[in-house]
C-alpha positions in Angstrom: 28.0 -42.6 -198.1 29.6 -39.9 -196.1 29.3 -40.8 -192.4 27.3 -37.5 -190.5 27.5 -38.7 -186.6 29.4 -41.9 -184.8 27.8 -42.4 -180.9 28.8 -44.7 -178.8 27.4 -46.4 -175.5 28.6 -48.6 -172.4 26.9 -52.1 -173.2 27.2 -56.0 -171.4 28.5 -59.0 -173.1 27.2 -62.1 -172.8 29.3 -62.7 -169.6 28.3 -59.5 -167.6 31.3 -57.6 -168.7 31.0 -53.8 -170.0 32.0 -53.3 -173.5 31.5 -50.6 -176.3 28.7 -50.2 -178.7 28.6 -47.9 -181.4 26.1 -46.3 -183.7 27.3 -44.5 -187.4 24.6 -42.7 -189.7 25.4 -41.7 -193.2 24.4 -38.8 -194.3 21.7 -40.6 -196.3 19.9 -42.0 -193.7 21.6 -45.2 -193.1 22.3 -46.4 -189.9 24.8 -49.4 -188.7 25.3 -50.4 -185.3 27.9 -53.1 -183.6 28.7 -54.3 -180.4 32.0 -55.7 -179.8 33.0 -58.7 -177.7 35.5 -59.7 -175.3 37.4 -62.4 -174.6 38.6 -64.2 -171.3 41.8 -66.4 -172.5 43.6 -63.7 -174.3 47.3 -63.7 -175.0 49.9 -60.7 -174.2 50.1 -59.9 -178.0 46.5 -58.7 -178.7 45.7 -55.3 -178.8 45.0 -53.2 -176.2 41.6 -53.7 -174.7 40.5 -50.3 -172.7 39.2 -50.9 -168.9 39.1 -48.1 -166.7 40.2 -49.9 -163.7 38.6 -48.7 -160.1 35.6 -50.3 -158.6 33.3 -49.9 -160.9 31.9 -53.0 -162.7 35.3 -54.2 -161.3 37.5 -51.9 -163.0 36.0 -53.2 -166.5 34.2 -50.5 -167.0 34.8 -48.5 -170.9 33.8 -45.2 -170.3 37.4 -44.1 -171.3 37.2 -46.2 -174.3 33.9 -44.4 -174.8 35.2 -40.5 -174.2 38.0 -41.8 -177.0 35.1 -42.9 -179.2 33.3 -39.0 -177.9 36.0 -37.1 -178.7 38.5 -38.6 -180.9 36.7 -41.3 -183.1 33.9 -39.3 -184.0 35.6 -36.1 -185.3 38.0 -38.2 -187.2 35.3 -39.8 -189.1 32.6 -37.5 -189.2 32.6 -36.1 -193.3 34.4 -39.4 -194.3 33.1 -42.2 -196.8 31.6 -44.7 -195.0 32.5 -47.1 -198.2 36.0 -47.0 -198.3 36.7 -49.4 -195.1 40.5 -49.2 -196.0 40.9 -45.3 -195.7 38.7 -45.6 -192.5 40.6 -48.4 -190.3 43.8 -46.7 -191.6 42.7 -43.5 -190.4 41.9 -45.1 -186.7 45.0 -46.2 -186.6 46.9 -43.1 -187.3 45.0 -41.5 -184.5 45.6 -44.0 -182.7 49.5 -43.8 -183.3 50.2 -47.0 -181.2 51.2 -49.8 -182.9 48.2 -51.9 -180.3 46.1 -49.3 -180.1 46.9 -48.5 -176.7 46.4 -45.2 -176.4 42.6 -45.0 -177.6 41.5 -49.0 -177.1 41.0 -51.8 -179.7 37.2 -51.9 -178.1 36.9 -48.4 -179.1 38.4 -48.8 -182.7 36.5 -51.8 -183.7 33.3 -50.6 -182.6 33.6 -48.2 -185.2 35.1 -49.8 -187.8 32.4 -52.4 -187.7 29.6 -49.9 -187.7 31.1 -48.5 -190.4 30.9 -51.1 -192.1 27.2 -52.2 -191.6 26.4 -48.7 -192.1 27.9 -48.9 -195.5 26.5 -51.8 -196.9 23.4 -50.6 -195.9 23.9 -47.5 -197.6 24.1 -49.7 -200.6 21.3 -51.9 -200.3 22.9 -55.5 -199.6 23.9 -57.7 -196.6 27.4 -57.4 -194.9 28.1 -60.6 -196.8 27.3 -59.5 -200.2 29.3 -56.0 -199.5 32.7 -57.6 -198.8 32.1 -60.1 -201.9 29.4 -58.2 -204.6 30.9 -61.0 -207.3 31.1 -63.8 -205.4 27.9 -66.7 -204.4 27.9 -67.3 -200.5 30.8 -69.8 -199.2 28.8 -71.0 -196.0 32.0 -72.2 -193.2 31.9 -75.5 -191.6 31.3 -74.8 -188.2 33.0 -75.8 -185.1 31.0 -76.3 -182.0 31.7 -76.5 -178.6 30.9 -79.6 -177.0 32.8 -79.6 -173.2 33.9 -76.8 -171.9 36.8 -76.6 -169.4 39.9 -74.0 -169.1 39.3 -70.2 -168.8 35.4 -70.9 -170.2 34.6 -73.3 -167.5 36.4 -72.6 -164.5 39.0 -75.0 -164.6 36.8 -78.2 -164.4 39.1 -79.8 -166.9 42.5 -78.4 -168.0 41.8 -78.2 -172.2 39.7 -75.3 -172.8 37.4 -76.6 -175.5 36.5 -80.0 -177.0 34.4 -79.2 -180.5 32.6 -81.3 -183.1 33.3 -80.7 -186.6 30.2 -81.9 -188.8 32.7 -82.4 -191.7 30.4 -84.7 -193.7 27.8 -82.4 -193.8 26.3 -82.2 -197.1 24.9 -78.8 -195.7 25.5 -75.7 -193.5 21.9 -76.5 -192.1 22.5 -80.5 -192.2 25.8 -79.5 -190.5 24.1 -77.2 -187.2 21.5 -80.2 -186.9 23.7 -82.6 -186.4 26.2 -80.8 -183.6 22.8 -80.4 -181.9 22.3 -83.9 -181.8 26.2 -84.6 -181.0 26.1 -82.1 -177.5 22.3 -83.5 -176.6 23.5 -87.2 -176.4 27.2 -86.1 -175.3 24.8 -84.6 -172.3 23.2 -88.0 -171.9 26.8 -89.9 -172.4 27.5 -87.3 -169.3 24.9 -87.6 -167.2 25.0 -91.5 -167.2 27.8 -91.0 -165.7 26.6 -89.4 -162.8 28.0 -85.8 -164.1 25.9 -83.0 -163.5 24.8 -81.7 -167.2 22.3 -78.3 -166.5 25.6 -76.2 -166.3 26.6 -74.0 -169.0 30.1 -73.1 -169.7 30.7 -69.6 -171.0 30.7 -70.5 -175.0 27.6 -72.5 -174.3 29.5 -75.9 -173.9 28.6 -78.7 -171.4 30.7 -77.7 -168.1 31.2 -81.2 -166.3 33.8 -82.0 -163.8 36.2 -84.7 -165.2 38.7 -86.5 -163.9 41.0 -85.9 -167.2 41.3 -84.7 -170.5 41.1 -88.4 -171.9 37.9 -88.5 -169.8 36.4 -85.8 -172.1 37.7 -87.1 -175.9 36.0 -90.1 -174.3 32.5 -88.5 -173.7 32.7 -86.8 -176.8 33.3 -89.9 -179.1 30.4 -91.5 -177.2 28.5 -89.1 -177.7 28.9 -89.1 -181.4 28.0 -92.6 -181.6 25.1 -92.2 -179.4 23.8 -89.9 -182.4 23.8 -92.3 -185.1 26.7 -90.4 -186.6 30.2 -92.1 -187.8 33.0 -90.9 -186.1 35.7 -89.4 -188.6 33.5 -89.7 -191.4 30.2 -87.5 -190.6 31.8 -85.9 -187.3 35.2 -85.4 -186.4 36.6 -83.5 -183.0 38.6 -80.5 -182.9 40.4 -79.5 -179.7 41.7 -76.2 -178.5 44.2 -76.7 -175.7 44.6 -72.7 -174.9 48.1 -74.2 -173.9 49.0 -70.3 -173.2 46.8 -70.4 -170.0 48.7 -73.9 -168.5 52.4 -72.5 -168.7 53.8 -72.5 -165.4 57.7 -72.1 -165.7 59.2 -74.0 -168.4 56.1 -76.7 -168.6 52.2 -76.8 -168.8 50.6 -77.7 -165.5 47.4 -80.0 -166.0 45.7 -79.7 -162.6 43.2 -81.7 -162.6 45.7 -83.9 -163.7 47.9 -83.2 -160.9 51.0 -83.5 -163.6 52.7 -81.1 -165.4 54.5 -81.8 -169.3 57.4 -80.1 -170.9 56.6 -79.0 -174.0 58.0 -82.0 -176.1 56.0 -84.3 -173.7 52.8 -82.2 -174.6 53.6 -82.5 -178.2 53.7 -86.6 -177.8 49.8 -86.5 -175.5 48.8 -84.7 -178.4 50.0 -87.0 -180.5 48.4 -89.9 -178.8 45.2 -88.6 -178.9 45.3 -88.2 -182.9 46.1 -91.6 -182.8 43.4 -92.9 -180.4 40.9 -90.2 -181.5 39.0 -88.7 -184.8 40.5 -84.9 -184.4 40.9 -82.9 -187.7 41.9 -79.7 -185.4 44.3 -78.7 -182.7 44.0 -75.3 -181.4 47.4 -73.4 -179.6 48.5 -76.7 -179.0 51.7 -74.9 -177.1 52.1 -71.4 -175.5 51.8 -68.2 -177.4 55.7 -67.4 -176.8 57.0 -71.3 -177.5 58.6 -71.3 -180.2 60.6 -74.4 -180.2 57.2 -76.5 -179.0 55.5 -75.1 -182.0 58.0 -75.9 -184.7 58.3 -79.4 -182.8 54.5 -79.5 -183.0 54.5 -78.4 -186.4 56.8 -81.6 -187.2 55.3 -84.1 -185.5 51.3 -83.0 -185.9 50.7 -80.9 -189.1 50.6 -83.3 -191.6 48.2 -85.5 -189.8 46.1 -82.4 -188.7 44.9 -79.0 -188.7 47.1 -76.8 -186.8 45.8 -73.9 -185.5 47.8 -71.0 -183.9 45.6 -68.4 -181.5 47.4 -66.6 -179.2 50.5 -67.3 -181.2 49.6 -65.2 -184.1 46.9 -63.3 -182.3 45.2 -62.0 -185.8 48.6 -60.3 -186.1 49.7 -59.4 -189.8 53.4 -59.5 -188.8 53.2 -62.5 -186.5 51.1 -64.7 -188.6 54.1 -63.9 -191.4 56.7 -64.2 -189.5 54.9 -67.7 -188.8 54.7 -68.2 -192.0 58.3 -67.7 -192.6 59.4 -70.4 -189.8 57.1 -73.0 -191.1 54.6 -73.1 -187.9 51.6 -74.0 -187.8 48.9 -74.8 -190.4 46.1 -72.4 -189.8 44.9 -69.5 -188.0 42.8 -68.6 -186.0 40.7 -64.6 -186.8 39.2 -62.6 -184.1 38.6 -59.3 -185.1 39.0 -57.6 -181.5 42.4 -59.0 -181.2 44.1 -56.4 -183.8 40.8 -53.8 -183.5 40.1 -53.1 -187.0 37.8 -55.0 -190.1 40.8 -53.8 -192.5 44.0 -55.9 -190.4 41.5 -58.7 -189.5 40.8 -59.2 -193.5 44.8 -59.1 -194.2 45.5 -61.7 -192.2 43.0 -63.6 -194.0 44.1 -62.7 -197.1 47.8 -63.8 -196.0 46.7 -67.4 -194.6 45.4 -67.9 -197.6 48.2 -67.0 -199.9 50.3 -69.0 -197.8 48.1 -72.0 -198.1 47.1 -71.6 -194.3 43.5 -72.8 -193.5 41.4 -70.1 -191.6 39.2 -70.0 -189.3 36.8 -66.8 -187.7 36.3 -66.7 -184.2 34.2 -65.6 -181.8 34.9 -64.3 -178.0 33.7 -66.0 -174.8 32.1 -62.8 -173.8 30.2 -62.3 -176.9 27.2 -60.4 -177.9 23.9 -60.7 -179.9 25.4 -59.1 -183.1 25.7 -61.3 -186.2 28.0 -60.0 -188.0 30.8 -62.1 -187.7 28.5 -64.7 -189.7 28.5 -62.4 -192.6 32.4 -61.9 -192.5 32.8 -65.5 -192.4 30.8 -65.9 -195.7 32.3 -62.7 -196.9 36.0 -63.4 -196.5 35.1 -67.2 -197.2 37.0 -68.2 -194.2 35.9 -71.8 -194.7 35.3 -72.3 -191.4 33.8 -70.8 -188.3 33.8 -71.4 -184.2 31.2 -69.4 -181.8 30.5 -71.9 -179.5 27.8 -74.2 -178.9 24.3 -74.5 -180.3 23.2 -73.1 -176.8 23.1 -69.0 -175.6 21.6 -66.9 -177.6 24.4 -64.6 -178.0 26.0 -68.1 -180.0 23.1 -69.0 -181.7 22.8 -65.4 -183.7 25.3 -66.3 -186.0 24.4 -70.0 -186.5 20.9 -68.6 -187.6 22.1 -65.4 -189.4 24.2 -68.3 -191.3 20.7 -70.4 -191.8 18.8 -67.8 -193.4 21.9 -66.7 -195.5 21.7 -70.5 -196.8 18.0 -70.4 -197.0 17.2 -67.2 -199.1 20.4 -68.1 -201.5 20.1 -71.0 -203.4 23.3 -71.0 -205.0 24.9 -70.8 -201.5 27.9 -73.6 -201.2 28.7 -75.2 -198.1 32.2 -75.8 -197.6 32.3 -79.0 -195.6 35.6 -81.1 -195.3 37.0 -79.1 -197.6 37.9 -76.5 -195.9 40.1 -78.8 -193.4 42.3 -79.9 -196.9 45.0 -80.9 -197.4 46.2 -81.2 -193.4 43.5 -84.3 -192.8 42.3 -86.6 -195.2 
């Protein structure tokens, strides 16, 4: 499996923006290829995401990222085996020699460690899936799917970036994508009688309606459950990612549609409310990224009731997630490959979570691409559970169906259902 050339090319995400693409062939005629994704609410301790500033493509173009790829990337790996991922993302990173791959870009670095990766399970003849777990039968995530959009994904029209359903009662990963399909098409119509316009969609795919108020949207989506015939709680649940990082203003959060702004205990107690009033099995960076006192009063008051999932505050971070781990916050976290640039750190922190009895959940990128394989390293790394968006937008919908066929061709594929929410809801 010795890698022979690495190329790498200037490509668009799904919202317009540059990113890098890379190409690997082994010396035996296999080929992998990946295109990395971006995001748009990203925290201050992700890795470093190359732009080469100016006025071209805004300044977000990656042709720096790609002359790393050119002329550092490729000589480093050329002659190396394509099999041992390990030896490969540790090698990038030495290179590198930043400890957030400043110097050479985390778009660069995952590129190829990705396409290393494809390149080497095709070397041996099996899906992505079935390389990162030859002994195990597929463990097929309960999804999470946007609903409503607001935050960075939707231009502001509501404050809380995403409201999700979560088919917990699925008996199915295919029973499960049927039934968020039916939850956003009659959340639409809950919507649009209303008097909301409905045909815009948000950057993940979500519904991208003007609310008066958080509340406003819980509401919609509960409806919209019940419109589908499904029971709330029971069948489908909600999940919630506030992307609090992105409403700190000073020492509170401003809700601006809401024209108030909450200190972080106050926050903690809305939150708390809408548990109460609401079926949610899953808050997402419920405070800011750098609150530390929120999120261990968050921790107190929400994680045995919930799902608690930090984002930006452990930012698919080895060392943050422990040190997490270590103060007792949070329940879960959240795994985006592009925020620590390499298949071998993303994996740790999976494998951490789980020692630690923390629930995990892979994530996509607003500005995502047509690649799949971030369904594979769900089913791979048995995350348990998985959030690309909504059932709308191609560049979504790839990995929903690269999960269906995964769950057609296998019949010994296991869905993980509520299961993978235990023990934080019940």
């Amino acid at each position: 499996m010795t890698i022979e050339d690495v190329f790498g090319w200037e490509a668009l995400d799904s919202r317009g923006t540059p990113t890098v693409a890379c190409f690997v062939r082994l010396a035996g005629g296999s080929e992998g290829e990946a295109i990395v994704p971006s995001g748009a609410s990203t925290g201050s301790h992700e890795a470093f995401e190359h732009r080469d500033g100016g006025e071209r493509y805004g300044g977000k173009g990656v042709l720096g990222a790609l002359g790393a790829l050119r002329d550092e990337i490729r000589p480093a790996l050329v002659g190396r085996d394509a099999s041992d991922q390990e030896s490969i993302d540790t090698a990038l990173r030495a290179l590198d020699g930043t400890s957030d791959l400043h110097r050479l870009g985390a778009n660069a670095v995952l590129a190829a460690s990705v396409a290393c990766a494809l390149a080497a399970a095709r070397s041996a003849g099996l899906p992505l899936w079935q390389a990162l777990a030859p002994d195990e039968a597929p463990l097929l995530p309960l999804p999470m799917v946007n609903v409503i959009s607001g935050g960075a994904h939707a231009g502001g029209m509501i404050d809380v970036q995403d409201f999700l359903v979560v088919p917990a009662g699925a008996s199915s990963f295919g029973e499960a994508i049927e039934w968020a399909v039916r939850v956003r098409a009659a959340t639409a119509e809950v919507l649009r009688s209303k008097g909301h316009v409905v045909s815009l969609v948000a950057d993940e795919g979500g519904l991208a309606a003007q609310l008066p108020s958080n509340r406003a949207a819980l509401d919609a989506l509960l409806a919209g459950i019940e419109r589908s015939g499904l029971r709330p709680g029971d069948e489908a649940a909600i999940a919630v990612d506030v992307a609090a990082t992105q409403l700190v203003v000073g020492n509170g959060y401003a809700f601006a549609r809401e024209q108030r702004t909450l200190r972080a205990a106050e926050l903690v107690e809305q939150l708390a409310t809408w548990i109460d009033d609401y079926p949610i099995v899953s808050i997402e960076d419920a405070l800011g990224e750098d609150d530390s006192a929120g999120w261990s009063l968050a921790t107190d008051r929400l994680a045995r009731r919930i799902q608690l999932v930090g984002d930006a505050l452990f930012a698919t971070s080895p060392d943050r997630l422990r040190a997490g781990i270590h103060d007792g916050i949070a329940n879960a976290v959240l795994v985006k490959p592009n925020q620590v640039g390499t298949l071998t750190d993303a994996r740790r922190v999976v494998e951490i979570a789980r020692a630690a009895g923390y629930a995990t959940v892979l994530s996509a990128r607003s500005g995502e691409t047509e690649d799949a394989w971030l369904a594979d390293l769900a089913v791979g790394w048995r995350t348990g559970q998985l959030k690309v968006g909504s059932t709308m937008r191609a560049e979504r919908t790839a990995k929903w169906n690269r999960l269906l066929r995964i769950e057609a061709e296998r019949p010994d594929a296991r869905f993980a259902g509520r299961d993978a929410l235990a023990p934080f809801t019940s």
